[in-house]
N, C-alpha and C positions, 0 to 999 in steps of 0.2 A: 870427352876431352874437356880442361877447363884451364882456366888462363887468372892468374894474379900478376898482373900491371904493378909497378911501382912507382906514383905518381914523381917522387925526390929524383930517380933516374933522368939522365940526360938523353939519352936515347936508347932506342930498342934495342935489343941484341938480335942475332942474325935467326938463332933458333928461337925468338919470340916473335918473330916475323914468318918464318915459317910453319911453327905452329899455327897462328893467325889465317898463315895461306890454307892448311889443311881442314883448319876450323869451317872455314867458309864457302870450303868443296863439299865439307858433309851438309852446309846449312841448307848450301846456293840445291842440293840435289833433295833435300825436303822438302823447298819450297817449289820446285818443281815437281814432284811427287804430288805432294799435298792437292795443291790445287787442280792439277789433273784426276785425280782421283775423282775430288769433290765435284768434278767438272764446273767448278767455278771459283772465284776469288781473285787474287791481284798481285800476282808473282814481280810484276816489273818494278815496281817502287819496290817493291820485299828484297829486292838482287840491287838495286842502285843506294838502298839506307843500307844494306847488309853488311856492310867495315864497317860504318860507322859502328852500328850497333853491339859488334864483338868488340871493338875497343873499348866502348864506355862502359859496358858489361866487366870488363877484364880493371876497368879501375875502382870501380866506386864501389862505396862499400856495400854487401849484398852475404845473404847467407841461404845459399838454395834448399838448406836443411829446415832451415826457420823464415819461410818466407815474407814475414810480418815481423821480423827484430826489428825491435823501438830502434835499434841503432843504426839502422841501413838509411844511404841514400834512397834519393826518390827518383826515378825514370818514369818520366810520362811520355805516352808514345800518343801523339796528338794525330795526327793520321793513323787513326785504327783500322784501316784496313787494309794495313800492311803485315797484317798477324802470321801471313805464313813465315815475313821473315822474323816477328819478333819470337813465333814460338819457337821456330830454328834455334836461336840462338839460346832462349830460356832454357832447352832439349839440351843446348851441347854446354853448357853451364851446371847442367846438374839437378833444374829445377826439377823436370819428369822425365819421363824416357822417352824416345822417338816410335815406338810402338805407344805409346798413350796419344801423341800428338796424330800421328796417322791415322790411326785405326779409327782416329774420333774427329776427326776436321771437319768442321760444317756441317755434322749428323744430330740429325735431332736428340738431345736430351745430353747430349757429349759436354766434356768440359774445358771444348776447343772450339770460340765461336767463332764466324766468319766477319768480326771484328773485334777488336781484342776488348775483356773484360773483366772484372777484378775477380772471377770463378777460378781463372788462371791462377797456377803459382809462379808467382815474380811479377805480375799485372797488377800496375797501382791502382786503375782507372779506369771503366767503364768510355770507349770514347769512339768516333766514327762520324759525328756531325764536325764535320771540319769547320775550324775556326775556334771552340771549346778550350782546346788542351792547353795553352798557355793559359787563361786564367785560372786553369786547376793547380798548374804548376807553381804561377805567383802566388796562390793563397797556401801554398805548402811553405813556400820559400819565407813568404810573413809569416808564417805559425813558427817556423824556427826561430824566425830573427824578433819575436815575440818571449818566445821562450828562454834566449841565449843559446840555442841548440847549436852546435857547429855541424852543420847535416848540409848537402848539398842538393840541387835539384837539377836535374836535365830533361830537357823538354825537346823532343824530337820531331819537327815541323815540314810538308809541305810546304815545294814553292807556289805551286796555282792554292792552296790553303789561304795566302793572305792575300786574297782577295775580299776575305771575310773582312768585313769592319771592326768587329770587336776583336781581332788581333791588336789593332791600331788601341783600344782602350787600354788592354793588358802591357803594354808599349808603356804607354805614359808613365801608368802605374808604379810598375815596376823602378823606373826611373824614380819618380817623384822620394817611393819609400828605400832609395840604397838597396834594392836588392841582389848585391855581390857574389851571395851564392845560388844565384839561378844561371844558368846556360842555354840558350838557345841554340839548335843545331837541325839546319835548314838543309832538306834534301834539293838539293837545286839542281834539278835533272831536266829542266826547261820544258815540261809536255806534263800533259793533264790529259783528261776524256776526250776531250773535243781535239786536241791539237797542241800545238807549241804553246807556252803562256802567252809570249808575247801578242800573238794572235789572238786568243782569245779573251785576255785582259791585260794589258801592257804595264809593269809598273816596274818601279826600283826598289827593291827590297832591301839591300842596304843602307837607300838614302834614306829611307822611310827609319829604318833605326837606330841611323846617323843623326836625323834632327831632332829624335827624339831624345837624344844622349844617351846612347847605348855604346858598350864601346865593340866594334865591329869587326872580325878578322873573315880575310875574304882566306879558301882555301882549295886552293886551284885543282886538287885532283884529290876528290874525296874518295878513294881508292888509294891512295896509298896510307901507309901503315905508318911510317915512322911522321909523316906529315899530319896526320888523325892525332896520331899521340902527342904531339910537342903542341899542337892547338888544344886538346883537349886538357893535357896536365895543367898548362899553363890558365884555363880556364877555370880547372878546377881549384887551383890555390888561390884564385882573384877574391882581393879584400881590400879592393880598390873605391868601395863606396858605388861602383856604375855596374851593371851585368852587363853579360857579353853574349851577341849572337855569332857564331859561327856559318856562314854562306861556303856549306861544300860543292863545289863542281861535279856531279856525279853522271853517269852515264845510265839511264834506263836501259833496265834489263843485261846490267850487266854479267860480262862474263859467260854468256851465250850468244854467241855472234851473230847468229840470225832474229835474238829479240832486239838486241841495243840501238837502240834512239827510236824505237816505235811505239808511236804511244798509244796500239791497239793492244799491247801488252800492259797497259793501267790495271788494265781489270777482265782479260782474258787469259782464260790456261791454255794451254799447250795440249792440242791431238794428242791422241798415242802416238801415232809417227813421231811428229815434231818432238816428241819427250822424249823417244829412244833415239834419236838425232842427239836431246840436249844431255841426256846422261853419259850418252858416248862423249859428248865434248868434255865434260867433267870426268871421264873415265870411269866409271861405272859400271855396271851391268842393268839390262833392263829387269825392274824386279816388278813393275808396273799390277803383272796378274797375280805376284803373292799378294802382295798388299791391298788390290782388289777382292781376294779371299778372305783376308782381314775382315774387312769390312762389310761382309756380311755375318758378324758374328753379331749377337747382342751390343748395343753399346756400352760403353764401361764409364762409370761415372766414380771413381774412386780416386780422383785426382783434385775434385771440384772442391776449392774454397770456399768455406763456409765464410757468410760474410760479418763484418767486421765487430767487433762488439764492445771493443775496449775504451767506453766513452769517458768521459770527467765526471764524478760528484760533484756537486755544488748543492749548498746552503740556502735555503730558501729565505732566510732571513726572519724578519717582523713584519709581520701583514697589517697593512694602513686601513683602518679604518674610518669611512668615510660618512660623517652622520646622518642624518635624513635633510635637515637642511641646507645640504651641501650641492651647489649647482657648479659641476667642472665637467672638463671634456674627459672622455675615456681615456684619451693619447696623453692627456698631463696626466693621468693616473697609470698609465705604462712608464711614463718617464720617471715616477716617483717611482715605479716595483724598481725600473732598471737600475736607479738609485741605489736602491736597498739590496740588490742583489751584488751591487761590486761591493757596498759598504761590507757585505757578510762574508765575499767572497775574493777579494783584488786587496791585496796586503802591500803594505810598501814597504820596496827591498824583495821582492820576488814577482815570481811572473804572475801576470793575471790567467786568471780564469773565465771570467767574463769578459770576454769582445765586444763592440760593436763597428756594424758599415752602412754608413748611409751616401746618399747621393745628392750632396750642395741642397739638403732638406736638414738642417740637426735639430733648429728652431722651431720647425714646424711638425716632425715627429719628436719632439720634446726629448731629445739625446743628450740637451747640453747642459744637463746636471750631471749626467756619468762622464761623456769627457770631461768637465771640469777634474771630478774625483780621479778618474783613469785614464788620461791623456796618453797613455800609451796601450791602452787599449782600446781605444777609440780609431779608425781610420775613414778618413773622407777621400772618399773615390770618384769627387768630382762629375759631372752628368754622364757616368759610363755604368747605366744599370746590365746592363747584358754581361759585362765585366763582373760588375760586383757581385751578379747573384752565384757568377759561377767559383768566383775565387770566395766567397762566405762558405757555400758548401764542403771545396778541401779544405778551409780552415776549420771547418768544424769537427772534418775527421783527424785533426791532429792534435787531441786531448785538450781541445778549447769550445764554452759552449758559445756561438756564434750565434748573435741578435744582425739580421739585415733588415732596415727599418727604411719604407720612403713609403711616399702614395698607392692606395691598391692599384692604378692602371700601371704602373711602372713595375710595382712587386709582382704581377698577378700576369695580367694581360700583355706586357711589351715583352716579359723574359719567361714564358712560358716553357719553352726548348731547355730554358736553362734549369729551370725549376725539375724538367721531368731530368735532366741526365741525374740533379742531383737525385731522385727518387729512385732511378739505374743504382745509382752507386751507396745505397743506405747512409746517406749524411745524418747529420746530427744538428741540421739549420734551422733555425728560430726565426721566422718571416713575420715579423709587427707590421701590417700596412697600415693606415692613417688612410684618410679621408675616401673613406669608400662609398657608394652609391648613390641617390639624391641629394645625401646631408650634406656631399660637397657643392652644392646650390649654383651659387655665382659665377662659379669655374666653368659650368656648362658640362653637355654631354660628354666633350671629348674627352675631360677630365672625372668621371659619373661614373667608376666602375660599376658594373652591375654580372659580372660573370665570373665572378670570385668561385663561386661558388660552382659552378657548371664546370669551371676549366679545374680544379681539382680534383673532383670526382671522377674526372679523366687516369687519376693518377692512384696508386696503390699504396705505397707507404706514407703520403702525408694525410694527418688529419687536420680538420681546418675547428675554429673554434670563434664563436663572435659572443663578447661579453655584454651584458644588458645595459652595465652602470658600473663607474669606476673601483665602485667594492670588487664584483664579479672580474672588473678588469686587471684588479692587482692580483686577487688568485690566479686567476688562469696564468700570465705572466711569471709568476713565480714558479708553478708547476712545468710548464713548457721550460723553464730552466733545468728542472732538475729532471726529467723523464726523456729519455733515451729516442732520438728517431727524430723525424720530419714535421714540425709543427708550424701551421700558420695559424694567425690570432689578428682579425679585421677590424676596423672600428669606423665612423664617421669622422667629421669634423667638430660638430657643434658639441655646445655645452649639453649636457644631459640631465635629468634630476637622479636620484635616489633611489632605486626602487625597494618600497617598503611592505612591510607585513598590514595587514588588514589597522591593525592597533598603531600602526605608524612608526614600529622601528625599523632600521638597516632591513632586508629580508635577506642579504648576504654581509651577515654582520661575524663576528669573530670565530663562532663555532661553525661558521662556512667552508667547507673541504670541495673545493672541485672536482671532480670524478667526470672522464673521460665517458658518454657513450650516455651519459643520466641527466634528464631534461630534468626543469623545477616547476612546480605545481606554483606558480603564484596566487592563483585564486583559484576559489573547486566551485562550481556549478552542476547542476544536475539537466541541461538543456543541451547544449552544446558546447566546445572548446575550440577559443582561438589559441593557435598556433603560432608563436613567433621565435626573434630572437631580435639583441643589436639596437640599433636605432630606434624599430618601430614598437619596441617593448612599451614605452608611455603611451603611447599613442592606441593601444591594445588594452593597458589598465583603462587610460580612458573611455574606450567604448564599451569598457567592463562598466565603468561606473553609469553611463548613459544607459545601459541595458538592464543594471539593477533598477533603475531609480524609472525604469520603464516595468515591471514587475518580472524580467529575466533571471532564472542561474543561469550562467554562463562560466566557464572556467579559464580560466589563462593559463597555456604552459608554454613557456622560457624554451626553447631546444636550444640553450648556447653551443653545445656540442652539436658540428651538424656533421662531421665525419670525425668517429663513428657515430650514428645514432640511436637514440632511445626506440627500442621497437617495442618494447614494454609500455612504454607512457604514452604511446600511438598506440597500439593497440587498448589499451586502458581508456584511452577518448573515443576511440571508435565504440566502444561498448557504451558510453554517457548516450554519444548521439551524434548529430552533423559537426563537421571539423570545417573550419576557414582556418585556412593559412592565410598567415602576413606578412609579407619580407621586403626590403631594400635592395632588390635584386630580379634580373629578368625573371620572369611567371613562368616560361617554360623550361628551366634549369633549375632552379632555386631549391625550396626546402619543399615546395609543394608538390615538386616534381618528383622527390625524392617519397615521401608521405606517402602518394598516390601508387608509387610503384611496390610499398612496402606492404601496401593494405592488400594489393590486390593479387599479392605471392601469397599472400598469409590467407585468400579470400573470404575477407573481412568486405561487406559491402554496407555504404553510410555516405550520406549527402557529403561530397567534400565540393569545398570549391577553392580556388586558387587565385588569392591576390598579390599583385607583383608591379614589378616595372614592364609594362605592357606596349611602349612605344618610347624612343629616343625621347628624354625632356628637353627641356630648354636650359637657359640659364636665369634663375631665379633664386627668390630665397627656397628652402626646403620643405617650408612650411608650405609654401604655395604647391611649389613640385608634387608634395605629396599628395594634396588637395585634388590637386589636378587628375593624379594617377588613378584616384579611389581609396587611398591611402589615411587619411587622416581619419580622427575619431570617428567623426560622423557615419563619414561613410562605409568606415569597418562596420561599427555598431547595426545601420542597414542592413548591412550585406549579411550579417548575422541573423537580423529578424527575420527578412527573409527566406534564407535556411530555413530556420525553423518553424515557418509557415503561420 
């Protein structure tokens, strides 16, 4: 069965409401089904959003033939672990059949997870850490209102959900940027895990999106039909400049009279008894043991979404080069590529291509040459990184290439959650951090990322990339523009030099191409090879030169790429001789930890040792911090001799 809503109607007619009623006897008995089955998952919220969700279905535009049409709105279901009702409802729209949805719910390798996620057809989103789903929804909503798109967005929310803080960001947000065509639409069924909200965390959810200038419709009995649609159309045509959250009254577990208003029904299924109790109430037959039969067959995975692939080209532009006498910070040589890339790329009189978002930092990740150029693709989101990193990611998958620029502890280490959902859902996010490890000095520890690199390696599809010197910084920059996926690209604070060829020119000078996975021989030695990248690159030539002019070969290799890595140019040093690594980053995460475990898959065995950030620093200059660490020339050059006995 499927349903086309006509938003210009004034009200419903009598057999669009009983269609509606019939809809969500077949849904309300799936999603009882379902989760009994699976003996597990979360029928009660799935029966209490369950109108809602065949209403907004039956309006917005949607093609269950072509589940990815550029032209569809956007439905983000932010409480994803209400999937039995949202697949219900996908099933009786058209998207798959309800033998694909059953046969496979919560079974391993199935294309029906026990939270919902974009494998599904008609699943925008990967989503399940409550609190998330609104800022995926606002960076969709800005990617329209970006582009001139008239597209609409609805975002379907828990009441105990905002308890999360970074709802309260995407709140502001949204306000600050007019975003008119987003809907918020709150199951307010008053019980969570634990109990009642009130009880368990007490708060006002409309006032909370009253002060933030939202405009607010309360709706007394989110269960009725013709009351769902006169709040829903009327939200969907708003071009009022303010979004609008809808607070529906809804009853957990509705619709089966012995689950409603218990909130041991969040996240428990129904006995076999109790199921054939709730089918008989819905009128049914118990079909419990075919569909138990089901599901011992193979799982069937021919429904699964292949994931997204329809990114933006973009223009690499003209590569700055930068001459050997030239002493600048890496981050003003990111902010000239991002220059260069809106100049190639951001026309006026049409939408941009290149984005950027940062966080009340534009000055100090050097952004405010491309806002200048692109003030409308620029957005400041205010000290709300947990917001920003998740709404950069959906903007990125809506044919925009998306720069989110501030500090590594803020990029890296505070929105970490947010970094992997975006990994979940294959974005297309360009992470520039600025001021990462010792080189941030003064700031002290707290500010001293040093786990860039550990907390990525956690993750699957980003690779992370640290440049040596502002030549190597505008490549990399430019390339992370134009190649497709999840890239981070780190840098310190301070000024840096040049790094040059033996002879003294650029050594990443014009006929420089960055290639992903391929470290750079800076220096070749026949004794041993240091290991670096990033900051401690000079500081590494320098103990090159101390180790020449002491009668050493010694070799230096660059590993700017450190996910994916060179296992060719490690291995290639392990055959010279002993390896020291060197990095701006804790010693047991880092590049050496990576090294170590690559040699000894390969069983490659050779003196390595591992220098790093070995103990929380202080607050000082960098030069001293590194001193301190074992890190500076000398003490590399040492650690070297050493080695090599």
């Amino acid at each position: 069965m499927t349903l086309k809503l006509d938003i210009q109607q004034k009200n419903l007619s009598e057999q669009e409401i009983a269609t509606l009623k019939e809809m969500r006897r077949q849904c309300a008995r799936r999603i009882l089904l379902s989760t009994s089955l699976a003996a597990s998952g979360h029928p009660g919220g799935s029966l209490s959003s369950l109108d809602m969700l065949l209403v907004a279905y039956g309006m917005i535009r949607h093609d269950p033939h072509r589940p990815r049409w550029d032209g569809r709105d956007r439905f983000v279901e932010s409480i994803g672990h209400i999937s039995p009702g949202v697949y219900s409802v996908l099933a009786e729209y058209g998207y798959f059949t309800e033998d694909d949805f059953l046969s496979g719910f919560r079974r391993t390798g199935s294309g029906f997870p026990g939270h919902v996620e974009s494998i599904v057809p008609g699943v925008e989103w990967d989503t399940g850490n409550l609190g998330q789903g609104l800022s995926t929804a606002v960076g969709m909503a800005q990617a329209f209102k970006v582009k001139g798109q008239d597209k609409r967005v609805f975002c379907l929310m828990g009441d105990g959900e905002h308890q999360k803080g970074q709802i309260t960001e995407a709140v502001r947000y949204a306000h600050k940027y007019r975003l008119d065509n987003l809907t918020v639409l709150v199951d307010r069924n008053h019980l969570q895990i634990c109990g009642r909200t009130d009880d368990v965390m007490p708060q006002s959810i409309g006032k909370l999106y009253e002060a933030l200038g939202w405009k607010v419709v309360r709706l007394k009995d989110g269960h009725d039909y013709q009351a769902i649609f006169n709040t829903f159309s009327a939200a969907y045509q708003n071009n009022s400049g303010v979004p609008t959250v809808i607070l529906a009254r809804t009853v957990m577990g509705k619709g089966i009279s012995f689950m409603e208003n218990l909130a041991k029904y969040h996240g428990s299924p129904l006995s076999p008894d109790l199921l054939a109790d709730g089918l008989k109430e819905l009128g049914f037959d118990n079909d419990f043991e075919f569909w138990q039969e089901q599901r011992r067959k193979p799982v069937r995975t021919d429904t699964i979404m292949e994931p997204r692939a329809d990114f933006p080209k973009a223009n690499r532009g003209e590569p700055i080069l930068y001459e050997s006498d030239t002493l600048t910070d890496n981050r003003s040589a990111y902010g000239n590529a991002l220059l260069g890339l809106a100049e190639a790329n951001n026309f006026k009189g049409k939408p941009p291509v290149i984005t950027g978002v940062s966080c009340d930092l534009e000055g100090s990740v050097k952004m405010g040459a491309f806002h200048k150029h692109s003030p409308g693709g620029y957005f400041e989101a205010g000290i709300q990184e947990h917001h920003s990193a998740g709404m950069s990611g959906a903007m990125s998958c809506e044919d925009l290439v998306t720069f989110f620029s501030t500090f590594g502890v803020f990029a890296v280490s505070e929105v970490y959650n947010q970094n992997r959902l975006n990994d979940f859902n294959h974005t297309n996010l360009k992470i520039v951090a600025t001021h990462l490890g010792l080189d941030v000095g003064e700031d002290g520890p707290t500010h001293q990322c040093i786990d860039y690199l550990g907390l990525f390696k956690n993750l699957f599809r980003f690779s992370v990339f640290m440049p040596a010197d502002p030549n190597q910084t505008d490549r990399i920059v430019r390339f992370i523009a134009t190649e497709p996926g999840n890239h981070f690209v780190g840098m310190g604070r301070s000024k840096t030099p040049v790094i040059t060829t033996q002879d003294g020119a650029p050594f990443y000078g014009t006929d420089y191409t960055f290639v992903p996975g391929r470290a750079d021989w800076l220096r070749r030695g026949t004794e041993a090879t240091l290991i670096t990248y990033g900051a401690l690159t000079p500081a590494c030539i320098d103990a090159w030169k101390i180790l020449r002019d002491e009668g050493h070969s010694v070799g230096v290799l660059n590993m700017a790429s450190l996910l994916p890595l060179d296992v060719d140019s490690l291995v290639e040093a392990a055959e010279i001789g002993p390896i020291l690594t060197v990095e701006d980053h804790h010693v047991q995460t880092g590049l050496g930890a990576s090294a170590s475990v690559v040699l000894m898959e390969l069983g490659r065995v050779v003196p390595l040792r591992r220098l790093g950030v070995s103990h929380y620093a202080s607050s000082g200059k960098p030069a001293e911090l590194y001193a301190e660490q074992g890190l500076d020339a000398a003490s590399i050059a040492d650690s070297v001799t050493q080695l090599i006995g």
